[in-house]
Structures are given as C-alpha cells and as structure tokens.
VOGU-3710 file (C-alpha; in Angstrom, 3 decimals, decimal comma):
1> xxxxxxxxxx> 9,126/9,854/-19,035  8,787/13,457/-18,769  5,581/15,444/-17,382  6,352/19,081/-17,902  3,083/19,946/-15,410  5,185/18,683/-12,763  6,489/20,587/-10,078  10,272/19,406/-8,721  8,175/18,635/-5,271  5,742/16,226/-7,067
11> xxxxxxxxxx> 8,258/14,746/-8,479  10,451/14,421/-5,320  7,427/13,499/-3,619  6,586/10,741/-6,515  10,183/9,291/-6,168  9,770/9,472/-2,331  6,457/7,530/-2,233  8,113/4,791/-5,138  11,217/4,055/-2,417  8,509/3,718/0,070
21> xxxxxxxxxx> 7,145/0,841/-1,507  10,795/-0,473/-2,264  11,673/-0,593/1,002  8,278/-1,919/2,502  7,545/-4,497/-0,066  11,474/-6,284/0,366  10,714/-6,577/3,812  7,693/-8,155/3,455  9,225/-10,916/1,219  11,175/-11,443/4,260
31> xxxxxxxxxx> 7,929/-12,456/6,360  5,992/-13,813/3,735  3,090/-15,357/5,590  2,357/-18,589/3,435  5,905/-19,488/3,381  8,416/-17,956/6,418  5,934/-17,459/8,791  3,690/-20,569/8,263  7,296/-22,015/8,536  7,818/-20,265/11,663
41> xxxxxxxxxx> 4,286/-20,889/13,401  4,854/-24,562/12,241  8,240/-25,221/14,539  5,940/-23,950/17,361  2,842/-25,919/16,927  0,928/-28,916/14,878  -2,355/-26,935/15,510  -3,216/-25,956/12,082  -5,719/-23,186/13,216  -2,545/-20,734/14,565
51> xxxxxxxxxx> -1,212/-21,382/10,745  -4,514/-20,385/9,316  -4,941/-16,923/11,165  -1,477/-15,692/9,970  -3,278/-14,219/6,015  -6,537/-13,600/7,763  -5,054/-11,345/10,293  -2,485/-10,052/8,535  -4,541/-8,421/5,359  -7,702/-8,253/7,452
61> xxxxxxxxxx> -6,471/-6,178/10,096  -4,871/-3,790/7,205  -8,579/-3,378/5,656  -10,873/-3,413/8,651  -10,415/-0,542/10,465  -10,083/2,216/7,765  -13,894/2,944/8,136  -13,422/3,782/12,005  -9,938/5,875/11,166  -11,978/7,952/8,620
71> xxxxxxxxxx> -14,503/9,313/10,690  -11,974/11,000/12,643  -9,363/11,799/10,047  -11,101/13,826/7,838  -11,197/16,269/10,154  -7,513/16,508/10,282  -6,225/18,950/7,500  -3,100/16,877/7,085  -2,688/13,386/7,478  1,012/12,669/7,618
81> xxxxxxxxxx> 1,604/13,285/11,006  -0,553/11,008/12,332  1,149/8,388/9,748  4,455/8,975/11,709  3,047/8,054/14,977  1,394/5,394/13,572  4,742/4,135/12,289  6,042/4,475/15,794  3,173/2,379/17,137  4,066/-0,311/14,238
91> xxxxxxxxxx> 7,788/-0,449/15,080  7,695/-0,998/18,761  5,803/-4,511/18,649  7,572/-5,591/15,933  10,737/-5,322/17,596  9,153/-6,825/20,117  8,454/-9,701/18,537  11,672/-9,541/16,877  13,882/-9,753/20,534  11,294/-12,335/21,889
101> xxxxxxxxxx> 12,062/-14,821/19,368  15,980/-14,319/19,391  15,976/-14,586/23,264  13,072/-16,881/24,659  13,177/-20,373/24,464  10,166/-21,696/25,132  7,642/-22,630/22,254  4,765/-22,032/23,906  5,167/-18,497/25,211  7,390/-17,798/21,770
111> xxxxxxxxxx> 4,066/-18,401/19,899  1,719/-16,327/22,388  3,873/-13,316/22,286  4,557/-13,804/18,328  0,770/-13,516/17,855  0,032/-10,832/20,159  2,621/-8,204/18,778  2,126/-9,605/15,308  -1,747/-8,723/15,703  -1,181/-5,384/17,393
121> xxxxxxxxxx> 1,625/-4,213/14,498  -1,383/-5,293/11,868  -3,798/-3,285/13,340  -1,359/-0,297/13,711  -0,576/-0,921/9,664  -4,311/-1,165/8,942  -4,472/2,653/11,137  -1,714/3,859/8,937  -3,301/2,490/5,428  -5,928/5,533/5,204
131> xxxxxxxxxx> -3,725/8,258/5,943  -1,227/6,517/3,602  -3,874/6,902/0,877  -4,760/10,156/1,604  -1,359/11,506/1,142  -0,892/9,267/-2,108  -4,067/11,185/-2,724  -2,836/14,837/-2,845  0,793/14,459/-3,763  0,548/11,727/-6,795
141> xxxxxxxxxx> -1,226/13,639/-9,832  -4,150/11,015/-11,045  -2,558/10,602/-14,475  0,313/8,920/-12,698  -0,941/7,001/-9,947  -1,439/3,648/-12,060  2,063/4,351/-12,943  2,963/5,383/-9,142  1,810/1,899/-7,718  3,050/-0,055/-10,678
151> xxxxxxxxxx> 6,922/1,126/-10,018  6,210/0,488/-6,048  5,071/-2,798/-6,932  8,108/-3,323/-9,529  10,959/-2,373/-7,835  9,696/-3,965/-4,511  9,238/-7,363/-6,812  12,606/-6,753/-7,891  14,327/-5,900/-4,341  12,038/-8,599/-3,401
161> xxxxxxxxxx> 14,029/-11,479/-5,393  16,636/-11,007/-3,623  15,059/-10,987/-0,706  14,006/-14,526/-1,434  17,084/-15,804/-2,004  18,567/-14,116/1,941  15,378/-16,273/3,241  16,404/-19,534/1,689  20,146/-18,563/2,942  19,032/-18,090/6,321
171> xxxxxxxxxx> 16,533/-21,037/6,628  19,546/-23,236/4,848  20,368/-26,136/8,212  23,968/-25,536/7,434  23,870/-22,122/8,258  25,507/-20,849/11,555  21,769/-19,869/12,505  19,840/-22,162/14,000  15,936/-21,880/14,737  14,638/-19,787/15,797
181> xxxxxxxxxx> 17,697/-17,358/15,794  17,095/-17,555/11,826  13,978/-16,516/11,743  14,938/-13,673/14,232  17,550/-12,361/12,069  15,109/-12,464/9,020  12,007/-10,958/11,514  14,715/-7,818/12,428  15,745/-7,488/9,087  12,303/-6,889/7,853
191> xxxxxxxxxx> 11,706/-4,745/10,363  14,736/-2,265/9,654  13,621/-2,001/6,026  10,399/-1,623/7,227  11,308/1,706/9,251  13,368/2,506/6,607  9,722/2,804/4,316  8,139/4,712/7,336  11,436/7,475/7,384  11,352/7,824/3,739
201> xxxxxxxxxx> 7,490/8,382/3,564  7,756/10,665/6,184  9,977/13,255/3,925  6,773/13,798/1,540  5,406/17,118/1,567  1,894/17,006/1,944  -0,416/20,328/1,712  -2,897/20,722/3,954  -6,794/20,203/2,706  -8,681/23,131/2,428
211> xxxxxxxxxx> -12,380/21,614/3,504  -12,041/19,316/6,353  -15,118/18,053/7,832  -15,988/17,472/11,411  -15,459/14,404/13,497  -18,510/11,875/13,491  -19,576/8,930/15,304  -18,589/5,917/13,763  -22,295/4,621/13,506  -22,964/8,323/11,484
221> xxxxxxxxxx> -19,868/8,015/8,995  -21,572/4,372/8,231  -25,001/6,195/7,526  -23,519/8,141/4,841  -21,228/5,606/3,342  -25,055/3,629/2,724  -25,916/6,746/1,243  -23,174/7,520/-1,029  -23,479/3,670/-2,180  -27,631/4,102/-3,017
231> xxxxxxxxxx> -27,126/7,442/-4,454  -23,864/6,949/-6,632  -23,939/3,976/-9,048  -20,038/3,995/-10,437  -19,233/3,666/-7,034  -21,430/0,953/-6,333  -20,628/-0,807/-9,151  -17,009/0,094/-8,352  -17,929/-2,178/-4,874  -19,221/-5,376/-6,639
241> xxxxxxxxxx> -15,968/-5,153/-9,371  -13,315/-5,268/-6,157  -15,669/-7,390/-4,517  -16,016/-10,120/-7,464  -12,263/-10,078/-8,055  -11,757/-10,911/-4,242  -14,037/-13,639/-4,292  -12,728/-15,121/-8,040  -9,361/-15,129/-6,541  -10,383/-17,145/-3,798
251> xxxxxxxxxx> -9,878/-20,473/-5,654  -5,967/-19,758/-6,537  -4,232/-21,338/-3,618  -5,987/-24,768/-4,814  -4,531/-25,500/-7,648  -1,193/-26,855/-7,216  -2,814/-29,172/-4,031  -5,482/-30,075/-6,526  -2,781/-30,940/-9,126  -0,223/-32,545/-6,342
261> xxxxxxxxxx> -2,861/-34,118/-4,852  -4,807/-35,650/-7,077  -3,062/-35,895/-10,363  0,896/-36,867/-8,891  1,813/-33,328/-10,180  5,486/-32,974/-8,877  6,461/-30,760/-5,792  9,121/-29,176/-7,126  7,426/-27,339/-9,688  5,891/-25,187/-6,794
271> xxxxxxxxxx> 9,339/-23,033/-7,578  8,665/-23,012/-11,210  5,247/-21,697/-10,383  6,850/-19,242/-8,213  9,608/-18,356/-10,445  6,834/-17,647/-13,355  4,445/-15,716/-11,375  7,413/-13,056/-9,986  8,600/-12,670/-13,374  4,988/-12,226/-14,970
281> xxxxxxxxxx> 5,019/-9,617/-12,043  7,277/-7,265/-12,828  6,951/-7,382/-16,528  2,907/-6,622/-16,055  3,787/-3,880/-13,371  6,790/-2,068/-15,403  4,413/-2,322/-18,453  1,503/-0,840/-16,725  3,778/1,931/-15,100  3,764/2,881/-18,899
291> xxxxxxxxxx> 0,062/2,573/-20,047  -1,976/2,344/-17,440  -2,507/6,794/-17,260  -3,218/6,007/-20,961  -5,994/3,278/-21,188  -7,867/4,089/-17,663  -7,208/2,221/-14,692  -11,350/0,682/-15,434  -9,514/-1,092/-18,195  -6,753/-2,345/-16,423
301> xxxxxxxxxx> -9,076/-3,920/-13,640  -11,008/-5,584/-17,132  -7,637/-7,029/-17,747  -7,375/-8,730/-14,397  -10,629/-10,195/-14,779  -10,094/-11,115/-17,621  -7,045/-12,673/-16,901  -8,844/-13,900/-13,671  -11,554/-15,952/-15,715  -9,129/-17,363/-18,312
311> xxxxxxxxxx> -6,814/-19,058/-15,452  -9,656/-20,429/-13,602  -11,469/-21,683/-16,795  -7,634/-23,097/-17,761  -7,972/-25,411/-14,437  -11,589/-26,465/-14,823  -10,823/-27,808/-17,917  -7,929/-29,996/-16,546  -10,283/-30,959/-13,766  -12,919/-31,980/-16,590
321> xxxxxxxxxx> -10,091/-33,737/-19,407  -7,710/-35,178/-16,450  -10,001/-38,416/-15,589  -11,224/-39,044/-19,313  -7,370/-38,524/-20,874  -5,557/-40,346/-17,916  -3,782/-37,138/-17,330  -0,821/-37,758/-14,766  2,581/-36,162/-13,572  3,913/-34,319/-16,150
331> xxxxxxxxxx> 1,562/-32,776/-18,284  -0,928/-31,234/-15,127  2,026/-30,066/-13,974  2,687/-28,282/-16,599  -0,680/-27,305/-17,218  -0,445/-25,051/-14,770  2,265/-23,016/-15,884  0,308/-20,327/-18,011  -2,162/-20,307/-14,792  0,576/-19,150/-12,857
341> xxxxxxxxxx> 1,381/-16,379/-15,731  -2,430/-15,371/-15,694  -2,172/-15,439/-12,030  0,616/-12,578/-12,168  -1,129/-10,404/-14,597  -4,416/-10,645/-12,697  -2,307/-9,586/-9,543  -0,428/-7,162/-10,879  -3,482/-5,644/-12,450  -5,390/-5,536/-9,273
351> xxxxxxxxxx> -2,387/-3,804/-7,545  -2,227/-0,834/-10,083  -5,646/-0,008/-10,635  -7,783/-0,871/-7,842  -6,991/1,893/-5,374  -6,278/4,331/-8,161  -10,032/3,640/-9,453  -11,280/4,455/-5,893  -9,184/8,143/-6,147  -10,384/8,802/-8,908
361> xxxxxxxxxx> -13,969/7,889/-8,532  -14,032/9,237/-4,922  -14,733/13,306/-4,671  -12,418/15,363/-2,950  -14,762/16,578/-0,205  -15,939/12,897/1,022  -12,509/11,221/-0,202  -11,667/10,024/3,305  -15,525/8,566/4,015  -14,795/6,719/0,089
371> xxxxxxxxxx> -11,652/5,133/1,229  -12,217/4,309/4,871  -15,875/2,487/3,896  -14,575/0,726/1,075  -11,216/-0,744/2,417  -13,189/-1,980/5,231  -15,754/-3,351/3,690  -13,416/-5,213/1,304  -11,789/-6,451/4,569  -14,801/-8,194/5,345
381> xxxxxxxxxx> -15,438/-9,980/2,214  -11,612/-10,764/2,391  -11,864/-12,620/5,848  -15,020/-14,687/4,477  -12,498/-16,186/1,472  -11,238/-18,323/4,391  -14,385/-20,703/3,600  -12,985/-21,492/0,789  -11,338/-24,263/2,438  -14,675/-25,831/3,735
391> xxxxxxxxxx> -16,386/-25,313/0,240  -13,692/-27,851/-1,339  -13,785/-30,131/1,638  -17,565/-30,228/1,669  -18,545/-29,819/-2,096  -15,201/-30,333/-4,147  -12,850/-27,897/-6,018  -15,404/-28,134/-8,680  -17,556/-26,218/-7,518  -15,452/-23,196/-5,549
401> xxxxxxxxxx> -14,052/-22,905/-9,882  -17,647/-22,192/-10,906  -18,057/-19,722/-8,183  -14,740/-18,340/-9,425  -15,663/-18,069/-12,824  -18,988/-16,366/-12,212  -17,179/-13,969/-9,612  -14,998/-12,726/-12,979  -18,023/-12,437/-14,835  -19,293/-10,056/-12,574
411> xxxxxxxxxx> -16,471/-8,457/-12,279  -16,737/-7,820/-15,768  -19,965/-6,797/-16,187  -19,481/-4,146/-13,498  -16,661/-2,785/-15,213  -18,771/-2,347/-18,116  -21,829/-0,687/-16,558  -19,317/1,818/-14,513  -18,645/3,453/-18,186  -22,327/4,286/-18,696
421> x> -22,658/5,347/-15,189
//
C-alpha cells in the first residue's frame, strides 16, 4: 500500500517500529506467563500465590508507572534517549535472571532471585512504555497507526508460532535439557530477541518537540489529569470504553475450567482453543492493518465489544441450556470454539485501536500528561481483575458473565456518546 505523503524516513521509521514489535512480541511467546512461566514458578513451589503474581506484575508494572514517568518526560524534547537507557536497565536483570536459573541449584533462592529481577525488568518496561508511545507518536502518521500496531501484532503472532513450537521442543523430557537448564535456554533466548527489539527501535529518527513543558510534581501532573477528565468528555468517555473492555474481559480465563470442570469438556481441546484464537489473530490484525485508517479506530474498539458481548453471551447460554439439555463432553467442548474465535477478534481489536484512539484523542501539547494518566490508571483497574477469581468462588461464574456482559454494554454505549462529543 502506497502513501505518496510519506517521506522515505517515515517510512523507514514505520518499518523500523513494525520489526520492533516482531522481535519483542516472539520473545515474549517464549515467556508466556500463563503457560512457561507458571510452568516454571510451578517446579519451584506448590504455593499458588507466587503463580498468581506472575500476570499481575507483569502487565501491571507495564501500566502503573506511566503517570509518574510523564510528569518528568514532557519536559524532555526527545524521548528516545531515555528509551535506550531504559532498555539497558531492562536487559541487565533479565540476564540476570537468565544466568541464575542456568547456574543455581537451589529452588528456593532460584525462585527469590527469579521474582526480584523479573519485577525490576517489569518496572523498567513499564518506564520505557511512555517514551515508547511518544515516539510512536511523532514518527507513525495517525492514518497509519491502526495499521502500524496491527502489522506489529501480525508478524509478532506469526514469528510467535514458531516460537511456540521451540517452547514445546525445549520443555519436551527427551530433550538433552533438563529443568531448569530448559527454561534457561528459552529465558536467554527471549532475552536476545528482546535486545534485538530495543537495537532496532533505537535506529528511529525521532524530531524533537517544539513545546515541552516543565517538570511537575507528581501530585500536580495528577491535578490536571482530574481536570482534563471533568473538562473533556471524549476523553472521559474514552476512560470508561478501555475501562469496560478490561473489566468484560475479565471472565475469559473461566471458560474452559468452567467447561472442564463442570461439564467433562476434554483437556486436549485447550490446543484447539489455542490453535483457533492465534489464527483468528492474525487474520483480524492483517485485516485491520488494511481498514482500520479507513473506518476509525472508535469503530474498531465497537467491534471488540461487540465481539466481547457476543462470546460472553455464547457461554451464558451454555451455562443456562447445559443442566436442562444434559449437555456433556463433546458438544461444550465444542461450544466453545467460536468463543475462542470471538475471543481473537476482541483481542486483536483492542490491540489496534486502543492506544491509537488515545493519540488521536490526546492534543499535542498535553500528549504526555494523556498517556501517562491513562495507562496508569488502566493499570489499576487491570490489577483489580484479579478478584475475579474470588467472585466465582464466592458467587459462581454466573454472575462474573453478567458483570461481563454489562461491562460490553458500556463499552458500547461509550463508544457511541464519544461521536457526539
């Protein structure tokens, strides 16, 4: 697809930021936090609290401190360099981590010193995720940035696939590496593609802003993010769309257990599920990488809702029909099959449009208070998802669906009202 207002450094630097994401996003198959490092934490422990802070701390520490980074940042004109040192800050743990597990023996301090340079590279990727946007900011044009995250998310899917099938290599017990050299190999591995991202990125060419602003406290920068949230409604209604989406999503991970659990739904079809949600994946992403400039990116978030609502109403009826039809084995199993496609586009949806919505919602002169406030704020309401778990144990699946469904709704409805805002 040509875009004759492009310069040859947009496009290098569009190409650039797309091999980024390659790079980044295979690695990250490679530690997979549900999967190889639950797996991991699991050979060290039975406690399943350590297991339950890998998500939390991974994609909470991303989001949290972007509010914090902002009130210094935008008083930097460019915002690249401190993304290199960043990256520096990110690698040395991580190797770290990587050496510790390939050389100590004992489970105990193995698990301590996984966890402490596992939280401090999170933190370091959650001080690098502002900058990051910033220069995704200036260098993508904002008819392309749907298009920008869809190829990241496409070709790192892809990569990724292949990824998945050097984890189940590795992790095989007849290969020559035992645990936990296996998971060392996969941890270094990871982290070579991972600097690999960081060396790419830092070949962008970013100008330098023209109106920078002056440090602020942290408490000051939250002031005005209050402010800018009472006195502009798209963006507030922007909030409560991401929000609702978080929070309908929040019900996903139960619906194979509820189906294994409860209605003899076969294991194995956890790789069908898998299989079916990549694939929905990278069709959705390399067919928003085409349309999404064209419709709006407001429209592609409607479509994850959308998508959203229709998987979790898909489930509460199997939840309602199951007892009354004697449904068993087979058929919930493959019941959930089309959830697992909705589950993809939903994703994949969310991925492409939600931080292109906040660029292009946010004004150039308080971009860096927009993104900082709202990334951390969404970290928040991402770390209270983990109640999830005590909602179904103390009130049923049931009802964490309805609050699913009315999240979508919501979502929905805020979509709608940021058109006539």
């Amino acid at each position: 697809m040509q875009h004759p207002i492009e310069t040859n450094q947009s496009r290098r630097n569009f190409w650039l930021g797309v091999l980024n994401g390659t790079f980044y996003i295979t690695g990250e198959t490679l530690m997979e936090p549900t999967l190889v490092l639950a797996s991991f934490v699991s050979r060290l422990t039975d406690s399943p609290l350590w297991i339950g802070m890998i998500v939390p701390l991974r994609d909470g520490s991303w989001f949290l401190p972007q509010l914090w980074v902002s009130s210094f940042l935008q008083s930097e004109p460019r915002k690249l360099p401190y993304y290199r040192n960043m990256a520096l800050v990110r690698a040395l743990p991580w190797l770290a981590m990587t050496l510790v597990v390939l050389t100590v023996r004992d489970p105990l301090w193995m698990m301590i010193i996984f966890f402490a340079c596992f939280s401090v590279t999170a933190i370091a990727a959650g001080l690098s995720g502002l900058p990051f946007l910033e220069v995704i900011s200036k260098t993508i044009p904002p008819e392309r940035r749907g298009e920008f995250f869809a190829l990241r998310l496409a070709t790192g899917g892809l990569a990724g696939v292949g990824a998945s099938f050097f984890v189940r290599w590795m992790l095989d017990e007849k290969n020559i590496y035992t645990f936990p050299a296996n998971f060392g190999v996969l941890f270094g591995t990871a982290l070579a593609l991972a600097c690999a991202s960081w060396l790419v990125f830092a070949w962008i060419v970013e100008p330098g802003d023209q109106n920078v602003k002056p440090p602020v406290s942290l408490i000051d920068q939250l002031r005005r993010a209050i402010q800018i949230i009472k006195n502009d409604p798209r963006y507030r209604r922007f909030i409560y769309l991401r929000s609702s989406l978080i929070v309908g999503g929040a019900a996903t991970p139960f619906f194979a257990v509820y189906v294994q659990r409860t209605l003899d739904g076969s294991l194995s079809m956890i790789g069908v599920y898998l299989a079916v949600y990549v694939i929905t994946n990278l069709i959705t992403n390399f067919a928003l990488a085409r349309i999404s400039g064209k419709i709006g990116y407001q429209r592609v978030t409607e479509i994850a809702a959308l998508a959203g609502l229709t998987m979790t109403l898909v489930v509460l009826i199997l939840i309602l029909i199951a007892s009354p039809l004697n449904l068993r084995g087979t058929i919930p199993s493959l019941w959930l099959i089309p959830v697992f496609i909705l589950s993809g586009i939903r994703e994949s949806s969310q991925g492409v449009a939600g931080q292109s919505l906040l660029l292009e919602i946010a004004p150039l002169s308080e971009r860096t208070l927009y993104l900082g406030f709202t990334n951390t704020l969404l970290g928040i309401i991402l770390l209270t998802t983990g109640l999830s778990g005590i909602i179904v144990q103390t009130f049923g699946l049931l009802t964490l669906l309805i609050i699913a469904i009315l999240a979508h709704i919501l979502a929905l409805v805020s979509s709608a009202r940021m058109r006539k805002a």
